[in-house]
mmCIF file of the N, C-alpha and C atoms, coordinates in Angstrom:
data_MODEL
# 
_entry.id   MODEL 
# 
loop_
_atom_site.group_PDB 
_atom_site.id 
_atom_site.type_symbol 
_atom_site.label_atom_id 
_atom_site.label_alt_id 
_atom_site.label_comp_id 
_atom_site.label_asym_id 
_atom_site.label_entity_id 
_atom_site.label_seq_id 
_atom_site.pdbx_PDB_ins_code 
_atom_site.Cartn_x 
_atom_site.Cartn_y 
_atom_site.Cartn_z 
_atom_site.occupancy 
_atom_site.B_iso_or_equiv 
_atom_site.pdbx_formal_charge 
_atom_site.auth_seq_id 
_atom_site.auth_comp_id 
_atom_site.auth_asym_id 
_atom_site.auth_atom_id 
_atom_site.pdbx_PDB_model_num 
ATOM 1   N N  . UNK A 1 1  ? -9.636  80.068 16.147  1.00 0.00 ? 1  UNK A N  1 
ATOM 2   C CA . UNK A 1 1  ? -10.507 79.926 15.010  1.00 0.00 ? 1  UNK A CA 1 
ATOM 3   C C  . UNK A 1 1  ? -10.370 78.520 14.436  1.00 0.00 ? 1  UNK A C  1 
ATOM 4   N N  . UNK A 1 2  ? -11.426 78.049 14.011  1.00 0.00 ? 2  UNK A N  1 
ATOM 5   C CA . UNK A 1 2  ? -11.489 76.559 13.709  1.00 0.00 ? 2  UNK A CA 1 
ATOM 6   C C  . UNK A 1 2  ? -12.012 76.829 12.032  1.00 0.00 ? 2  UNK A C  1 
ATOM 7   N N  . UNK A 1 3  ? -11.974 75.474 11.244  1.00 0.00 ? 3  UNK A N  1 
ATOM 8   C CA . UNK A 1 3  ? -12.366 75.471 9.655   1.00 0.00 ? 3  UNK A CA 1 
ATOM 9   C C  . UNK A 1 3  ? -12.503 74.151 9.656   1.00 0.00 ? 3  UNK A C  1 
ATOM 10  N N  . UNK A 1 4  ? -12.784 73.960 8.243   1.00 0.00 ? 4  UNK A N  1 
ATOM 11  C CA . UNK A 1 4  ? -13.259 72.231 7.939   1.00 0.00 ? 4  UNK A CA 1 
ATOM 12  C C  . UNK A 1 4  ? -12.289 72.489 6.774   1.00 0.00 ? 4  UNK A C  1 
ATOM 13  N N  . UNK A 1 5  ? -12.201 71.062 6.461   1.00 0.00 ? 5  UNK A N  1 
ATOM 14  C CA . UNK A 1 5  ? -11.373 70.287 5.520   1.00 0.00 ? 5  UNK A CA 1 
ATOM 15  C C  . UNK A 1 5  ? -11.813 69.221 5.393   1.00 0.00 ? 5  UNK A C  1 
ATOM 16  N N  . UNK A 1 6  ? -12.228 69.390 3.521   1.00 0.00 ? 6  UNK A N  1 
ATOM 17  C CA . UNK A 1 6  ? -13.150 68.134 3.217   1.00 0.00 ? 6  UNK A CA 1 
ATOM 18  C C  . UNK A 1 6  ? -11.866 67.120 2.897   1.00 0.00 ? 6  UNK A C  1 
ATOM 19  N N  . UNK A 1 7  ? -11.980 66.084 2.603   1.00 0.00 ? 7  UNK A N  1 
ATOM 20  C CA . UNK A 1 7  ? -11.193 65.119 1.855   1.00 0.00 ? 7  UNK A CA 1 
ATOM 21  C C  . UNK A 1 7  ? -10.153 65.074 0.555   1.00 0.00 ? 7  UNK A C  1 
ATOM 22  N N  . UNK A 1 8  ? -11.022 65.720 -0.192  1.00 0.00 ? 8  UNK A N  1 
ATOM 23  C CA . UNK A 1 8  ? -10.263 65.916 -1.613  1.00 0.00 ? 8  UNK A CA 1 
ATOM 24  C C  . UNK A 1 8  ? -10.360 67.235 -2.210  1.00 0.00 ? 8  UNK A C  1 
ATOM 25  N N  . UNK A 1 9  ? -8.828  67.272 -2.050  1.00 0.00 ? 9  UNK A N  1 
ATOM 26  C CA . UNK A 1 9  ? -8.644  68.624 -2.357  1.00 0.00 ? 9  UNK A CA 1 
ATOM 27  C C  . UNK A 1 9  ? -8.041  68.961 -3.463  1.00 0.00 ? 9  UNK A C  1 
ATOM 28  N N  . UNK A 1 10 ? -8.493  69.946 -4.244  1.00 0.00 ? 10 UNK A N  1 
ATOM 29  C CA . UNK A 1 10 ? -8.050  70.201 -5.743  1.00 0.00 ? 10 UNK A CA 1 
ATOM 30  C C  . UNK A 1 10 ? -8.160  68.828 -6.601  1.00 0.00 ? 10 UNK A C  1 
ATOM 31  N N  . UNK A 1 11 ? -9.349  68.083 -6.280  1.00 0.00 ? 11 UNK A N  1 
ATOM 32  C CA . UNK A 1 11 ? -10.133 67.190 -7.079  1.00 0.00 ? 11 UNK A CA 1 
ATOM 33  C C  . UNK A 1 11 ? -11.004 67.403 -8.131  1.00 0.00 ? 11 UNK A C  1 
ATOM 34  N N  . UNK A 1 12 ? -11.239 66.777 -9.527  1.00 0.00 ? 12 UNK A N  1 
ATOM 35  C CA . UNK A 1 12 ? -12.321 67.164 -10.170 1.00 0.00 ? 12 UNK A CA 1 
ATOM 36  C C  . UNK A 1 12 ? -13.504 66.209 -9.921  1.00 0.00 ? 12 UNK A C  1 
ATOM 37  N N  . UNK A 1 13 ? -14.664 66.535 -9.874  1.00 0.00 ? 13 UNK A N  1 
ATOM 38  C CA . UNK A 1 13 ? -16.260 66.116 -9.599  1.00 0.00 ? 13 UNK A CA 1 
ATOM 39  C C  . UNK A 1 13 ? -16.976 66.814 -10.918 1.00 0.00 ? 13 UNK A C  1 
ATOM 40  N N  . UNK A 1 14 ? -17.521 64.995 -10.969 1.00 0.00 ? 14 UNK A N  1 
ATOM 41  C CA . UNK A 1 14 ? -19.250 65.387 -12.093 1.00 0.00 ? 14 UNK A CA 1 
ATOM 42  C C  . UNK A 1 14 ? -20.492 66.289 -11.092 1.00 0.00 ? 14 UNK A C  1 
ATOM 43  N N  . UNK A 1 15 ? -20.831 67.195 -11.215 1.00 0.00 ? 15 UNK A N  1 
ATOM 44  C CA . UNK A 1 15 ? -21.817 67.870 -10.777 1.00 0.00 ? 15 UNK A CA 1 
ATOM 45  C C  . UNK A 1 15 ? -22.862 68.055 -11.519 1.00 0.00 ? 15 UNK A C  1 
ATOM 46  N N  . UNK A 1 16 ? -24.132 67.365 -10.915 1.00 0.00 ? 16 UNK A N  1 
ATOM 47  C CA . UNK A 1 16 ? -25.395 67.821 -11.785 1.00 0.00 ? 16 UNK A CA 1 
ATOM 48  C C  . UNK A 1 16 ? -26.290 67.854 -10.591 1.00 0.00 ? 16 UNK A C  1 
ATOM 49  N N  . UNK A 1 17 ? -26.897 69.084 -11.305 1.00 0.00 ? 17 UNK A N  1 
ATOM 50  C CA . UNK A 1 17 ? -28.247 70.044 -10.064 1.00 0.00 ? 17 UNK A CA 1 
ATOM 51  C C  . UNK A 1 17 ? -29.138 69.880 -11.025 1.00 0.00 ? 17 UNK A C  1 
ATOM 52  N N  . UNK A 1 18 ? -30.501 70.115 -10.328 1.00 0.00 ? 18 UNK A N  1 
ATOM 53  C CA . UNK A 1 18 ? -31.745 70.782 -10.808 1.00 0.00 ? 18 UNK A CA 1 
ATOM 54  C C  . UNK A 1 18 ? -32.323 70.906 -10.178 1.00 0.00 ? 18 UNK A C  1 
ATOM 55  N N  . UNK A 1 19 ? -33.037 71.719 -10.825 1.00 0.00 ? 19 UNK A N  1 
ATOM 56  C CA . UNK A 1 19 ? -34.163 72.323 -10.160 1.00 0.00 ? 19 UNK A CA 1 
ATOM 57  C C  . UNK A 1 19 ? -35.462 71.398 -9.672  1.00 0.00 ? 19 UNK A C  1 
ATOM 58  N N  . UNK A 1 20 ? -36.505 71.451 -9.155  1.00 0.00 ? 20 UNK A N  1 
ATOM 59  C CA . UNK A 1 20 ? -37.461 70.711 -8.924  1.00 0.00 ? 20 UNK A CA 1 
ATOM 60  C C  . UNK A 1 20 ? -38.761 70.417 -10.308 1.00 0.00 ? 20 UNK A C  1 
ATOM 61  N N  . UNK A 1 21 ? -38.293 71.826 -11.192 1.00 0.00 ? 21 UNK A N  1 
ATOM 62  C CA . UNK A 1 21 ? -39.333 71.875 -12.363 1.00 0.00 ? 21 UNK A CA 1 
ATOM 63  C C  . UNK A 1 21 ? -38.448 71.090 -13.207 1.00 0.00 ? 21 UNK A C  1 
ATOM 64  N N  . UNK A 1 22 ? -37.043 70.535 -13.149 1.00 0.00 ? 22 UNK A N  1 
ATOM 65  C CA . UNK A 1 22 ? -36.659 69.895 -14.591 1.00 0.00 ? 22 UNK A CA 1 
ATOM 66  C C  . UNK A 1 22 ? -35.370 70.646 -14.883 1.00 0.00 ? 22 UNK A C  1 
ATOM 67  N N  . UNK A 1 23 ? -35.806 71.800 -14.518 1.00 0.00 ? 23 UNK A N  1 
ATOM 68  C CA . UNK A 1 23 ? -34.744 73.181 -14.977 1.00 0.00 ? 23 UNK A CA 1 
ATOM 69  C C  . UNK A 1 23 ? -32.676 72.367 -14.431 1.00 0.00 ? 23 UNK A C  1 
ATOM 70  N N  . UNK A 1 24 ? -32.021 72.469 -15.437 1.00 0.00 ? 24 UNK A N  1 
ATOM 71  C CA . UNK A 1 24 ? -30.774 71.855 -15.038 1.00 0.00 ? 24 UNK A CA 1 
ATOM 72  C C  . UNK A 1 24 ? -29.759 73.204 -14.551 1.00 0.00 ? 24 UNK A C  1 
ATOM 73  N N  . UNK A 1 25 ? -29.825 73.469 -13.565 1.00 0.00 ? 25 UNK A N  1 
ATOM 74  C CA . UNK A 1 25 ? -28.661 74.770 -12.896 1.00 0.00 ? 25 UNK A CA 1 
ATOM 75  C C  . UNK A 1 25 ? -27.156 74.535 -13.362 1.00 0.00 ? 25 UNK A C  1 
ATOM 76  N N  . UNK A 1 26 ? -26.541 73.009 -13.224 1.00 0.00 ? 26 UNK A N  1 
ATOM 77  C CA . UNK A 1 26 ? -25.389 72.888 -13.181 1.00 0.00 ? 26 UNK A CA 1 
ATOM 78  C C  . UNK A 1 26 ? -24.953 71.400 -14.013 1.00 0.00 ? 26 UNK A C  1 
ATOM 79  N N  . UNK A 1 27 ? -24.640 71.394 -15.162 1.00 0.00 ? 27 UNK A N  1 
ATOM 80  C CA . UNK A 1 27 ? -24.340 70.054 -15.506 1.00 0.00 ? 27 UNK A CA 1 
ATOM 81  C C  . UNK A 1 27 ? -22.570 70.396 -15.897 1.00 0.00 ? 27 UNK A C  1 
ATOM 82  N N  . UNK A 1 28 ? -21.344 70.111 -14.920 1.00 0.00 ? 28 UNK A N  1 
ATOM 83  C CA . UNK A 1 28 ? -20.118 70.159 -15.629 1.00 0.00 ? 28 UNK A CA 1 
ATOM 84  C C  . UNK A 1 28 ? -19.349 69.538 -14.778 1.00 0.00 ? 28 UNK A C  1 
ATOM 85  N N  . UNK A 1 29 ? -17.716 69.570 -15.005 1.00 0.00 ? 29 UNK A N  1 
ATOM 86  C CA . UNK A 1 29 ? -17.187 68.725 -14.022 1.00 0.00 ? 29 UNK A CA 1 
ATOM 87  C C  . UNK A 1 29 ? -16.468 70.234 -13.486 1.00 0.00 ? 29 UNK A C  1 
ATOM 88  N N  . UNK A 1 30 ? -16.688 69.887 -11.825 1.00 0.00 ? 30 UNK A N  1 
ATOM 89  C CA . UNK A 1 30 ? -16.118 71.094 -11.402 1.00 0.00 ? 30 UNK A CA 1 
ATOM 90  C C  . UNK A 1 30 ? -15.009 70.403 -10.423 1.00 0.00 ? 30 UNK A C  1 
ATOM 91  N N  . UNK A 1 31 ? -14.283 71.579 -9.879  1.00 0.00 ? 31 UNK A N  1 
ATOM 92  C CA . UNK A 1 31 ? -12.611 71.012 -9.329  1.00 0.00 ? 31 UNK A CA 1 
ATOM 93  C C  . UNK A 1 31 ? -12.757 71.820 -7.786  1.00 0.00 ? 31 UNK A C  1 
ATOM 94  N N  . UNK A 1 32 ? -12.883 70.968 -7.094  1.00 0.00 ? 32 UNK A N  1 
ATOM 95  C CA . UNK A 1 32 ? -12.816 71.230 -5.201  1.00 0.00 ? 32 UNK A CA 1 
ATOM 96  C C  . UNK A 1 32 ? -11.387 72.182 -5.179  1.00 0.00 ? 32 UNK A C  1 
ATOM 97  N N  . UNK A 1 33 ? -12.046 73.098 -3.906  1.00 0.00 ? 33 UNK A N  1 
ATOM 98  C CA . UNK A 1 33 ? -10.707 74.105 -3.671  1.00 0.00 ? 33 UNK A CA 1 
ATOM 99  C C  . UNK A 1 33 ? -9.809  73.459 -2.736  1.00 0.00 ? 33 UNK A C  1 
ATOM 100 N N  . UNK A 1 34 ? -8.386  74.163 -2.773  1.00 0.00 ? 34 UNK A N  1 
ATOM 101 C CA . UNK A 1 34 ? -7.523  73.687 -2.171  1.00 0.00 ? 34 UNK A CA 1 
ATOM 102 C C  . UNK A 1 34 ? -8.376  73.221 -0.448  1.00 0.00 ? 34 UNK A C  1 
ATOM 103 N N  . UNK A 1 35 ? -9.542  73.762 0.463   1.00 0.00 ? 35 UNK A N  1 
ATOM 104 C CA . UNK A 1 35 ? -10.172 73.477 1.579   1.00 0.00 ? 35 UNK A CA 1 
ATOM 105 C C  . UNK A 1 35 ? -10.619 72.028 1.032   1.00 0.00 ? 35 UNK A C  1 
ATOM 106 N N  . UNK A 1 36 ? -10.344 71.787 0.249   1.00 0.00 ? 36 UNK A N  1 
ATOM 107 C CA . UNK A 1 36 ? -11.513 70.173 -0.586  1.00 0.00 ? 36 UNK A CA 1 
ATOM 108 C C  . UNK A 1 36 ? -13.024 70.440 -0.762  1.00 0.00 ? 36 UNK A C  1 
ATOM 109 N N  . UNK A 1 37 ? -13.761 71.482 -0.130  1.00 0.00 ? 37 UNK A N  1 
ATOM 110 C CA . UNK A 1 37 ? -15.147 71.670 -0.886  1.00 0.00 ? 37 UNK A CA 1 
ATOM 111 C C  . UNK A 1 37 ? -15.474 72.510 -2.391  1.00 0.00 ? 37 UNK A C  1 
ATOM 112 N N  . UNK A 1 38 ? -16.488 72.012 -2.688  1.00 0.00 ? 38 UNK A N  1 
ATOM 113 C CA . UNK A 1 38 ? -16.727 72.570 -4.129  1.00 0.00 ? 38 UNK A CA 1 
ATOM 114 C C  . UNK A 1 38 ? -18.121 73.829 -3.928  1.00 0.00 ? 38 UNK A C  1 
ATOM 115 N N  . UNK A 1 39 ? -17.845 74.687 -4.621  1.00 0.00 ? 39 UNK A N  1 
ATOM 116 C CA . UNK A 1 39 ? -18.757 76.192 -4.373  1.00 0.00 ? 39 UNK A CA 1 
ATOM 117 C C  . UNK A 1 39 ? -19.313 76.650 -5.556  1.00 0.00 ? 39 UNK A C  1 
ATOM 118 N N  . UNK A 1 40 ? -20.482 76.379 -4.802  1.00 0.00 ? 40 UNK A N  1 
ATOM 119 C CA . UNK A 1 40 ? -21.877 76.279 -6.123  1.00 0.00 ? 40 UNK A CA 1 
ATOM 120 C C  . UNK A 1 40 ? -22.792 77.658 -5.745  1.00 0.00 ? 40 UNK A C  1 
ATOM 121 N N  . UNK A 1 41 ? -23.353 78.800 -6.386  1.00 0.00 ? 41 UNK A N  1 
ATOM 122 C CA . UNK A 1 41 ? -24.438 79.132 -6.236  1.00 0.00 ? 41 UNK A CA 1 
ATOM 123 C C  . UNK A 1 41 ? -25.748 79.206 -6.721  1.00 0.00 ? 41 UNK A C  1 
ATOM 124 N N  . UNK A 1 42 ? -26.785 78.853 -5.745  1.00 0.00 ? 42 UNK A N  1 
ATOM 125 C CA . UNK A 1 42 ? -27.798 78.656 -6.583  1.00 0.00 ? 42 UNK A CA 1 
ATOM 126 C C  . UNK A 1 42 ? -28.799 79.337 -5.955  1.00 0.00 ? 42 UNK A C  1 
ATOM 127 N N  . UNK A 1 43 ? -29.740 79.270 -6.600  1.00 0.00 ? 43 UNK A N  1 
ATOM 128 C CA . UNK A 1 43 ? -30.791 80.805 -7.208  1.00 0.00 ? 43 UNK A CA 1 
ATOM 129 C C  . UNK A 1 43 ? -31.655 80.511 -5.180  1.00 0.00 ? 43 UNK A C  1 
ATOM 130 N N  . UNK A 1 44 ? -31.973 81.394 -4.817  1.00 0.00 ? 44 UNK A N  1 
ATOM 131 C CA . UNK A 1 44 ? -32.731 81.801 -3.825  1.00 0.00 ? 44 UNK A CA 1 
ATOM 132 C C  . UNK A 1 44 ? -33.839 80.774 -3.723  1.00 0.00 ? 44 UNK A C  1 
ATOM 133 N N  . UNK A 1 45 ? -34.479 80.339 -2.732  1.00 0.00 ? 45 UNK A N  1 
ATOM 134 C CA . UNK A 1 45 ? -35.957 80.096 -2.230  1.00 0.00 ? 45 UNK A CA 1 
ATOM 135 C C  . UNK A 1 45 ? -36.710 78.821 -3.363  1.00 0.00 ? 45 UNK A C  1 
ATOM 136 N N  . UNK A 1 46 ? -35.511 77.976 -3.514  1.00 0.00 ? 46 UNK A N  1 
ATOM 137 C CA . UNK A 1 46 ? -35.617 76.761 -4.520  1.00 0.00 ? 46 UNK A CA 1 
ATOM 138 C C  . UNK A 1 46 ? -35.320 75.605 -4.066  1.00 0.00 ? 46 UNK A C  1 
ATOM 139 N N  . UNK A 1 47 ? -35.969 74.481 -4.530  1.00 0.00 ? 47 UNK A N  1 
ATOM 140 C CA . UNK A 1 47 ? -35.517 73.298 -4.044  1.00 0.00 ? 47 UNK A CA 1 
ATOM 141 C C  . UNK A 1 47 ? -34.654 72.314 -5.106  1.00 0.00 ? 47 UNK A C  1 
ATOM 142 N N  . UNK A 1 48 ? -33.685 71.291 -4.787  1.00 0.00 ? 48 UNK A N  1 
ATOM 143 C CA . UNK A 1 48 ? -33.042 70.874 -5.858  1.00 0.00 ? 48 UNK A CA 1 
ATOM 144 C C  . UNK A 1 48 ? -32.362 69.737 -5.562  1.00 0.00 ? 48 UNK A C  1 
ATOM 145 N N  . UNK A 1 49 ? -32.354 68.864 -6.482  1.00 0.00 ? 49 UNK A N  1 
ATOM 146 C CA . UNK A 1 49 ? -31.924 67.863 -6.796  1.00 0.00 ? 49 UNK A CA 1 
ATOM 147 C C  . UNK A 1 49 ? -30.655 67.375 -7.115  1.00 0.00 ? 49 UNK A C  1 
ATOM 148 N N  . UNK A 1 50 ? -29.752 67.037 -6.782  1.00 0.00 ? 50 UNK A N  1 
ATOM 149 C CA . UNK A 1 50 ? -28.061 67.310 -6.858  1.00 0.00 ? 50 UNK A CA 1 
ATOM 150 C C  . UNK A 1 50 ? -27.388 65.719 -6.982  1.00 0.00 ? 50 UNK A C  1 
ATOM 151 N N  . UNK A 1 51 ? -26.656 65.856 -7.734  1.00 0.00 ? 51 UNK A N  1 
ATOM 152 C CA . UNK A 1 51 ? -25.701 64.536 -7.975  1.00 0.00 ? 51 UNK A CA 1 
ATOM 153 C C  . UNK A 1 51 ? -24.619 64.544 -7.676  1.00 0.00 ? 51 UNK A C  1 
ATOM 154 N N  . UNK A 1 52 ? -23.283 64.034 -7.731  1.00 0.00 ? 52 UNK A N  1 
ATOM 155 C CA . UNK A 1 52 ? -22.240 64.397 -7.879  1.00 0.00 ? 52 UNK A CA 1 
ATOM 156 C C  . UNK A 1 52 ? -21.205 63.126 -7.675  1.00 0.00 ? 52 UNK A C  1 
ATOM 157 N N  . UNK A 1 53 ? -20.235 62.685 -8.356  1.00 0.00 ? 53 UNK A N  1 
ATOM 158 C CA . UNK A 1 53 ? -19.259 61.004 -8.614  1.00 0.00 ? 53 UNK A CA 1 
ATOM 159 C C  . UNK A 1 53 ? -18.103 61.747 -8.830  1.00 0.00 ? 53 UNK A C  1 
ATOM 160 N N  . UNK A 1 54 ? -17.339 60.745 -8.219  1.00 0.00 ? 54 UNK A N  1 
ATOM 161 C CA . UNK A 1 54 ? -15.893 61.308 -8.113  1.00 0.00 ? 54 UNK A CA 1 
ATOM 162 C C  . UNK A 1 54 ? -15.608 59.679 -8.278  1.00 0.00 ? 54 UNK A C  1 
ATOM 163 N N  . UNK A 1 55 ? -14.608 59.091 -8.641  1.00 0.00 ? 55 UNK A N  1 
ATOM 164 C CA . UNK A 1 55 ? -13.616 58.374 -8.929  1.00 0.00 ? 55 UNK A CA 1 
ATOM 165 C C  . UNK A 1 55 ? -14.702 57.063 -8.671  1.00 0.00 ? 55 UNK A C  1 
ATOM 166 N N  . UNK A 1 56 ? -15.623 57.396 -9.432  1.00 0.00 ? 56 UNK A N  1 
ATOM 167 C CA . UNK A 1 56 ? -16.542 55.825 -9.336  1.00 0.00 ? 56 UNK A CA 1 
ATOM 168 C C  . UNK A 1 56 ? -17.449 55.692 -8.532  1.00 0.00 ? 56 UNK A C  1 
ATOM 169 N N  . UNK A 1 57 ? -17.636 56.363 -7.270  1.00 0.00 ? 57 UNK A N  1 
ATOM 170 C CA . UNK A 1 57 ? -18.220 56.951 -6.525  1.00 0.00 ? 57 UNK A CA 1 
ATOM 171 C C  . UNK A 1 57 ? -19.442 57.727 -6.220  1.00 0.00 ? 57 UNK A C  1 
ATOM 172 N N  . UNK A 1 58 ? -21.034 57.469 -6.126  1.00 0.00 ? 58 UNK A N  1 
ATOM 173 C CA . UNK A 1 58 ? -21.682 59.008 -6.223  1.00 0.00 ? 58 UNK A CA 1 
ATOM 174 C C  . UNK A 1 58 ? -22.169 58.941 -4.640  1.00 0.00 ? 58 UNK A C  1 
ATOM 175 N N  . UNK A 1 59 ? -22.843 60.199 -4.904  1.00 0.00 ? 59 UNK A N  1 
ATOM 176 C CA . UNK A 1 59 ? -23.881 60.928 -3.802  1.00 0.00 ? 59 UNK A CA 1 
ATOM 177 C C  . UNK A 1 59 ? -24.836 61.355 -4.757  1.00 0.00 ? 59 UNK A C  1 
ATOM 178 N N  . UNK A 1 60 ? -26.218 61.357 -3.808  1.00 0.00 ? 60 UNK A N  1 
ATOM 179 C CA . UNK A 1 60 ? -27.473 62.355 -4.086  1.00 0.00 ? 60 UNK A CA 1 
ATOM 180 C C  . UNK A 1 60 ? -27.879 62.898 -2.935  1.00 0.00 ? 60 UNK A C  1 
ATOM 181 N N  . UNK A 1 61 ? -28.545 64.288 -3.154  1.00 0.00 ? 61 UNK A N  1 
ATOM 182 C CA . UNK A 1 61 ? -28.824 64.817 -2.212  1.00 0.00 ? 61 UNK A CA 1 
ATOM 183 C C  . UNK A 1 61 ? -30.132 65.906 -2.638  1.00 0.00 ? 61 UNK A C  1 
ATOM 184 N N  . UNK A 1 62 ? -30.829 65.599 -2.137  1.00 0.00 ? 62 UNK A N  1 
ATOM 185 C CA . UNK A 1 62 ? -32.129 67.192 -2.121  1.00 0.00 ? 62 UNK A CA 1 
ATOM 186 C C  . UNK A 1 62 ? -31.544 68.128 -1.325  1.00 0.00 ? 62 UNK A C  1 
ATOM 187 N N  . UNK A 1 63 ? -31.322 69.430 -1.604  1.00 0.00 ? 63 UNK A N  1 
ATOM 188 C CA . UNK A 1 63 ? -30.820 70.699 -1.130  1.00 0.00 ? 63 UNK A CA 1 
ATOM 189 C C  . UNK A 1 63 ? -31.864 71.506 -1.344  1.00 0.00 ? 63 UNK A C  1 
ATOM 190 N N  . UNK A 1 64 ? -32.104 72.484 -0.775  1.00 0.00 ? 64 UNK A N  1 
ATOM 191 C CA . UNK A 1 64 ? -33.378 73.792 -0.700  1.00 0.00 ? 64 UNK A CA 1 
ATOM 192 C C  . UNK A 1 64 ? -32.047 75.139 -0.648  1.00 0.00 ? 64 UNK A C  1 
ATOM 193 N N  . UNK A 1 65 ? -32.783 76.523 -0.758  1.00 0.00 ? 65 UNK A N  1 
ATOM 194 C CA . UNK A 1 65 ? -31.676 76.836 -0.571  1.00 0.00 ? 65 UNK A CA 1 
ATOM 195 C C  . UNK A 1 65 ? -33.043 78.499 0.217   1.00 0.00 ? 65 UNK A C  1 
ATOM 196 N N  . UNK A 1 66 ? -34.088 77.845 1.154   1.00 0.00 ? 66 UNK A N  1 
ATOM 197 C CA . UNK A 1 66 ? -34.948 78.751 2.076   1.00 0.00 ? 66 UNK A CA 1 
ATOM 198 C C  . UNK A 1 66 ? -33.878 79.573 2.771   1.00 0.00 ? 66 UNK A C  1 
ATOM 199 N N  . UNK A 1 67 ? -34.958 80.693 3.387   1.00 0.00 ? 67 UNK A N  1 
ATOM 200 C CA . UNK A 1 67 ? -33.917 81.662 4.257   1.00 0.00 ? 67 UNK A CA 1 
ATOM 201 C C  . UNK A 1 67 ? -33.353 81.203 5.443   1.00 0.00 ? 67 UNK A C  1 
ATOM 202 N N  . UNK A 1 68 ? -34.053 79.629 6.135   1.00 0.00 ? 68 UNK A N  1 
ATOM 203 C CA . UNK A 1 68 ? -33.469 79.056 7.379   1.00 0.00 ? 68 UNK A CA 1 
ATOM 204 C C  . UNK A 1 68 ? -32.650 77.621 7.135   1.00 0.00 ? 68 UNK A C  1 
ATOM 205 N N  . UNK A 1 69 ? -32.517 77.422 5.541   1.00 0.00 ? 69 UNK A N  1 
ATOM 206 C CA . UNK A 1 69 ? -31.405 76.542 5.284   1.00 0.00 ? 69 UNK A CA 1 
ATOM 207 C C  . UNK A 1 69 ? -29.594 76.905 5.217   1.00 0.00 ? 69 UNK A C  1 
ATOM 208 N N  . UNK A 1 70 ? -29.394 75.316 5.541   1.00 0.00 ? 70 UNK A N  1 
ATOM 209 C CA . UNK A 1 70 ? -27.519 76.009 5.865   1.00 0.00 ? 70 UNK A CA 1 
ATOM 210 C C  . UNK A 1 70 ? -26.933 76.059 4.433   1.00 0.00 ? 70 UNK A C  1 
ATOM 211 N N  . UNK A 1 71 ? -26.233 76.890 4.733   1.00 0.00 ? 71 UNK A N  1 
ATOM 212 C CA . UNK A 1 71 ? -25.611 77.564 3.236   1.00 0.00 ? 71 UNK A CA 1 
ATOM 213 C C  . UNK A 1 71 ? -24.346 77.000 3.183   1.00 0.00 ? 71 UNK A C  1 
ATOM 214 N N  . UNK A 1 72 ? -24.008 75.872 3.981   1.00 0.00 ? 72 UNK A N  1 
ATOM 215 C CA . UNK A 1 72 ? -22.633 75.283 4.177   1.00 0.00 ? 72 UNK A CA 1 
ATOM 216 C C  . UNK A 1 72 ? -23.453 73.942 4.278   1.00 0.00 ? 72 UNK A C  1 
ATOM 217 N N  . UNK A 1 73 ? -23.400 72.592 3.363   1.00 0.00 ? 73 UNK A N  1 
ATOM 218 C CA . UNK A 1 73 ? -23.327 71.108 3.679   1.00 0.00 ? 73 UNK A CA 1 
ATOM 219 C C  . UNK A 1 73 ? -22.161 70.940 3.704   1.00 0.00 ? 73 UNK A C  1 
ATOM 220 N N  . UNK A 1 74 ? -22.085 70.039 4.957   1.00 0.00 ? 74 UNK A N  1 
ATOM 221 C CA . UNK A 1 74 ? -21.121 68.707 5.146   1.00 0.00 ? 74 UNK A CA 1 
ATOM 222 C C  . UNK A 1 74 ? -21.501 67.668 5.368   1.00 0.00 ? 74 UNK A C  1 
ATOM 223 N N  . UNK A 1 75 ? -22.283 67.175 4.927   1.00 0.00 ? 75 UNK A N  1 
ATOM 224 C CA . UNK A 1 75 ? -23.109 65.518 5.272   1.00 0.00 ? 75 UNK A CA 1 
ATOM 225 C C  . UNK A 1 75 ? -23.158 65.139 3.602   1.00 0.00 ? 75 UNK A C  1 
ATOM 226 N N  . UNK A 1 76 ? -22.894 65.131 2.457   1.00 0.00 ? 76 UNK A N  1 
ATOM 227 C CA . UNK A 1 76 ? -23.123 64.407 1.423   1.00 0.00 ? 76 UNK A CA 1 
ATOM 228 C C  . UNK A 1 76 ? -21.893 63.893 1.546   1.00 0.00 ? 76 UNK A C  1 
ATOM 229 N N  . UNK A 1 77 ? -21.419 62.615 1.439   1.00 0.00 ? 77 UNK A N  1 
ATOM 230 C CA . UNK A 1 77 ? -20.693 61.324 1.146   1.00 0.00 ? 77 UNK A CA 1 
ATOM 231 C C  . UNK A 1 77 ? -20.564 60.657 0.005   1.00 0.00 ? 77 UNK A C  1 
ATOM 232 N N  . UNK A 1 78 ? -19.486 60.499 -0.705  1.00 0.00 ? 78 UNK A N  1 
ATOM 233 C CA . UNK A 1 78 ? -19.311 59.747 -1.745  1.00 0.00 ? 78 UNK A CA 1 
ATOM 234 C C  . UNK A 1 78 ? -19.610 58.145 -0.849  1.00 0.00 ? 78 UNK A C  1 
ATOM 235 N N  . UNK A 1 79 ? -20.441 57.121 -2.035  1.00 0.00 ? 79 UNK A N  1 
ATOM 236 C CA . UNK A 1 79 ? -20.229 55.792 -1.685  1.00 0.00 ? 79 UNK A CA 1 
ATOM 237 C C  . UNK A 1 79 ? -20.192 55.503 -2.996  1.00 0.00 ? 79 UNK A C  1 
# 
């Protein structure tokens, strides 16, 4: 059996989502699990707008969350 292991683990991250109408899902600082990813759920058959900075650092990313999207990212990168 194989797993991933993100980078930073038991880290805190600025997280901000929204929705595509404006609607804000997630504005707080949340803390990566001991695996180093951070676990968000968000509402069914939506598209969204996502931020997230860690130590000076951001990413953006458009996420959907359709019935043939992956329910696991590993491609957003802090730069």
């Amino acid at each position: 059996m194989t797993g991933c292991q993100g980078e930073f683990k038991s880290e805190e991250f600025t997280v901000y989502i929204e929705d595509t109408e404006g609607n804000v899902i997630i504005n707080e600082t949340l803390k990566s699990q001991p695996n180093g990813f951070i676990d968000v759920w968000l509402p069914r058959d939506k598209e969204f707008r996502t931020k997230i900075e860690h130590g000076g650092k951001t990413v953006e990313a458009e996420l959907s969350t359709f019935k043939n999207d992956p329910t696991c990212i590993t491609t957003m990168q802090l730069m």
